[in-house]
N, C-alpha and C positions, 0 to 999 in steps of 0.2 A: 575219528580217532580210533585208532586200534585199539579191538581189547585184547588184553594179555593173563593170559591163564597162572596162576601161582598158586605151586602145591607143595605140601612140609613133605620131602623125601630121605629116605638114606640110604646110603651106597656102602658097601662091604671095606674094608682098608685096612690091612696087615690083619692082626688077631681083634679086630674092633669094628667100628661103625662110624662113619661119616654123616652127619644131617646137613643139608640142605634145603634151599629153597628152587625149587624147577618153574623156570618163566617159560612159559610155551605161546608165542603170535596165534591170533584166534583161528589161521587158514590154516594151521594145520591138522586140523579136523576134516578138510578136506581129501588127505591120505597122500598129500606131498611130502615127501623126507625133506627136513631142513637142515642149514650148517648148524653146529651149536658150542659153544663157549663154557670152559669152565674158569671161572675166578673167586682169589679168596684175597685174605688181607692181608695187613701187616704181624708185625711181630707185638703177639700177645693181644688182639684184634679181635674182635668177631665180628660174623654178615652183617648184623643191624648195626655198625655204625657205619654209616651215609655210603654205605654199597648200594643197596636197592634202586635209587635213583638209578644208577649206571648201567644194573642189571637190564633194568626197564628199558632204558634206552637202546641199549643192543636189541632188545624183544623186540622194540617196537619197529626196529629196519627190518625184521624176517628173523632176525637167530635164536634160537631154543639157547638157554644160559643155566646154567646149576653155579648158584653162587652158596658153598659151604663156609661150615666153620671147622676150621683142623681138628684132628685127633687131642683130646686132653683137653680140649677150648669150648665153651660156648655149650652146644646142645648136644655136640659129638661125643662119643665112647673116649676109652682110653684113661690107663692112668700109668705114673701116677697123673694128678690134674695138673693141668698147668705148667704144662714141660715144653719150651721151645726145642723141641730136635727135628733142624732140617732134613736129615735122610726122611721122617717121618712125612715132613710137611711136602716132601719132593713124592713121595709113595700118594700119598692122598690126590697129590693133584694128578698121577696117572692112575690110581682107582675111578679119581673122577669121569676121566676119560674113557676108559672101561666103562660105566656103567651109563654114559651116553651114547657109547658107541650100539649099546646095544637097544636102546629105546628106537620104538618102530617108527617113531617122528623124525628121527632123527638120522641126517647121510653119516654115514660113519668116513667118510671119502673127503669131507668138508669139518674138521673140528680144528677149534683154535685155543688160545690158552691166553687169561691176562691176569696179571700182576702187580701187589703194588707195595712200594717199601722194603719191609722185607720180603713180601711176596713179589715182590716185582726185582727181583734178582733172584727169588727161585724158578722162579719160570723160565728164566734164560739157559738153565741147567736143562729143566724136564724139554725144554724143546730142543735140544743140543742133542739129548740121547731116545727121545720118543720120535720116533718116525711118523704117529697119529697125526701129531701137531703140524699144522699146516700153516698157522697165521698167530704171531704172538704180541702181545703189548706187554710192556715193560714201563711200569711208570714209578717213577720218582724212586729207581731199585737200589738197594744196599747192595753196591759191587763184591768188595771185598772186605768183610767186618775184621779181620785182623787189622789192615791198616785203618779203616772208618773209625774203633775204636780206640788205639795208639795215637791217632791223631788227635782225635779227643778230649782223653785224657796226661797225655806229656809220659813220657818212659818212665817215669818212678811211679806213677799212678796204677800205668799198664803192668807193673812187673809185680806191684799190689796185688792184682786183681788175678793174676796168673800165680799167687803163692795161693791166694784164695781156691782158685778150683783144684789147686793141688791137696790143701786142707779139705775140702770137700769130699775127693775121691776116700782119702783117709778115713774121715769121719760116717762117712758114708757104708763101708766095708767092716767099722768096727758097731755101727749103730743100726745102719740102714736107714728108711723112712727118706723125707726128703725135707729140706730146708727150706723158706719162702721168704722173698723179700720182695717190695714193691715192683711191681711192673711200671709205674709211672710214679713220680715221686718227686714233691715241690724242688724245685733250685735252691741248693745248700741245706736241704731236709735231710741229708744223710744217706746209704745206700740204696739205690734203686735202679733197675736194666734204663730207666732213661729220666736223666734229671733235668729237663729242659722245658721251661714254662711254656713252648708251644704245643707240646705234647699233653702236658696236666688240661691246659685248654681244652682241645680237641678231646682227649676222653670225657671229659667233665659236661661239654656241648652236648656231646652225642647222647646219653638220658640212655645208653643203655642196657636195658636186664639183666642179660645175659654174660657180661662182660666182669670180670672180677679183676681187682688191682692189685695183682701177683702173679708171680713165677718163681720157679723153682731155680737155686743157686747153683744146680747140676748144667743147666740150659745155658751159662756162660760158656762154659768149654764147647759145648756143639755148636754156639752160636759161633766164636772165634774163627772157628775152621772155617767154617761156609767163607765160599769164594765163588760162588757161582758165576761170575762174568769171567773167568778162565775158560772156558769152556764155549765164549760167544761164536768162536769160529769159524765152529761145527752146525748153526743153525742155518744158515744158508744152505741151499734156498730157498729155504723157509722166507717169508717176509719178515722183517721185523722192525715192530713201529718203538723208540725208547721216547717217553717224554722227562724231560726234568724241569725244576724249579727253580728259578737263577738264584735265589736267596736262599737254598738251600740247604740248612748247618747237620743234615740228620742223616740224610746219605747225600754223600759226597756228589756235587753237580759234575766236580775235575774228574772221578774216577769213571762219573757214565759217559762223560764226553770222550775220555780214552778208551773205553772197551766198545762205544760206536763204532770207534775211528778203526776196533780189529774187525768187527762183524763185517760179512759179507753182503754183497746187495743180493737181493732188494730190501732197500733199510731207509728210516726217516728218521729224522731225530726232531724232536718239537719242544722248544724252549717257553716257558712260560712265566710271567710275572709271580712275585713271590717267595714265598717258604715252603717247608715241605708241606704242610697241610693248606695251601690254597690251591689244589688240585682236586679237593674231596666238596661235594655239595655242600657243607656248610660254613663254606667261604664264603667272605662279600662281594670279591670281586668276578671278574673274566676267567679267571684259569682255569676254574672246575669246568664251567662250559666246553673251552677252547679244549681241556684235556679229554672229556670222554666224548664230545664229539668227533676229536680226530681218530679215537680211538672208534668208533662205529663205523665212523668213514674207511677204515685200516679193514675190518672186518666185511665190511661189504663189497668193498674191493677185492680182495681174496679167498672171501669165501663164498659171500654170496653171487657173485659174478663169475664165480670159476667153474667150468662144465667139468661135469662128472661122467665119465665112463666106466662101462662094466656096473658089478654089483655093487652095491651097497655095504654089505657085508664081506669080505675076502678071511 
């Protein structure tokens, strides 16, 4: 069995600090450059809930992996804390990239990108406009949170929630400081970014640390925007592997099967039993398997099997 090197690092990203965990295969102590991966989570998320597995698993085919925790979340810099802002989370994952690029293990000519939730429709953005990105996974991604959330909630609910961020900017301009409300929050408990008991589950499993149950009420408005799968068109030809959940109520299974259906080949789309958290290792069944082994096999395929010319560095 491979051993696999894990080290607490962090990488520079806007005015801040990124932390990470750096998985390194034990041959590259040998002085081989290898492909390498960077991934992060969902929305309001950090590394230690049931990433590592996954990490491990790309290590263990040959790829060097930097699985972080965004800016404002977890062990990273940043405030104020607990701010969902995509452009932010979209910068961090090409910092990540940056600072792989330049580690001496690692091909700068072979790097990939995986995503999941809401990280798994930011990625289809960063590998849309980063030319690094060579091979990307997209799993279980939030296409387009304007309509994800409209959907959701019914148009009087949504026109609510859109008077609130406008209350917000207000309140915000005459007070400052920032407001927090549940990041996860039981079913009919009253406001929270997500009220759906399989979510309360999956936090509550994961046992951990570093993860706190809140966000900031500023983070609706940037979340709204995000539309990352507009933008699928542009990653070709790039590979790209998406998986979803058929039982999926959290991000829409209908909107990732129509921004497949724009993306350019080379593209897989891998359907799996379930809801949106039976794709994470602390599911009972198949899907977690089925999803991060596809997603290895997506990666070794493209990156680890792809020859390199020229240098390393350009």
């Amino acid at each position: 069995m491979m051993t696999i090197d894990k080290r607490d690092v962090t990488f520079k990203s806007g005015d801040t600090f990124a932390a990470g965990w750096f998985f390194l295969p034990e041959h590259v102590a040998s002085g081989a450059r290898v492909p390498a991966v960077a991934m992060a989570h969902g929305v309001g998320a950090t590394r230690d809930m049931f990433l590592e597995p996954i990490a491990r698993r790309f290590a263990g085919a040959g790829l060097a992996v930097l699985l972080f925790d965004y800016r404002s979340f977890g062990a990273s810099g940043g405030e104020p804390r607990q701010r969902v802002f995509p452009r932010d989370q979209i910068e961090d994952y090409r910092s990540a990239l940056t600072w792989l690029s330049l580690r001496q293990q690692v091909d700068a000519n072979r790097l990939g990108i995986w995503g999941t939730s809401f990280g798994g429709g930011t990625v289809l953005h960063v590998a849309a406009y980063d030319p690094r990105v060579k091979a990307v996974v997209s799993q279980v991604g939030a296409m387009d949170l304007y309509h994800i959330t409209l959907a959701a909630l019914g148009a009087e609910q949504f026109a609510a929630l859109e008077r609130m961020t406008v209350q917000e900017r207000v309140r915000h301009a005459t007070e400052g400081g920032e407001v927090y409300i549940p990041d996860i929050g039981k079913p009919g408990g009253g406001l929270a970014l997500q009220t759906d008991q399989e979510s309360w589950d999956f936090a509550h499993e994961s046992v951990s640390p570093s993860w706190r149950n809140q966000v900031t009420v500023s983070s609706f408005e940037a979340i709204l925007e995000h539309a990352p799968a507009r933008s699928i068109e542009l990653i070709a030809p790039r590979p790209l592997l998406m998986i979803l959940a058929k039982e999926d109520t959290i991000s829409s299974s209908d909107l990732i099967r129509a921004a497949f259906a724009r993306a350019g080949e080379p593209k897989r789309l891998l359907e799996v039993e379930g809801g949106h958290y039976s794709v994470y290792p602390w599911s009972r069944g198949q899907s977690a398997d089925q999803a991060s082994q596809a997603a290895t096999e997506w990666f070794a395929e493209h990156l680890l099997q792809a020859a390199t010319t020229g240098p390393s560095h350009t």
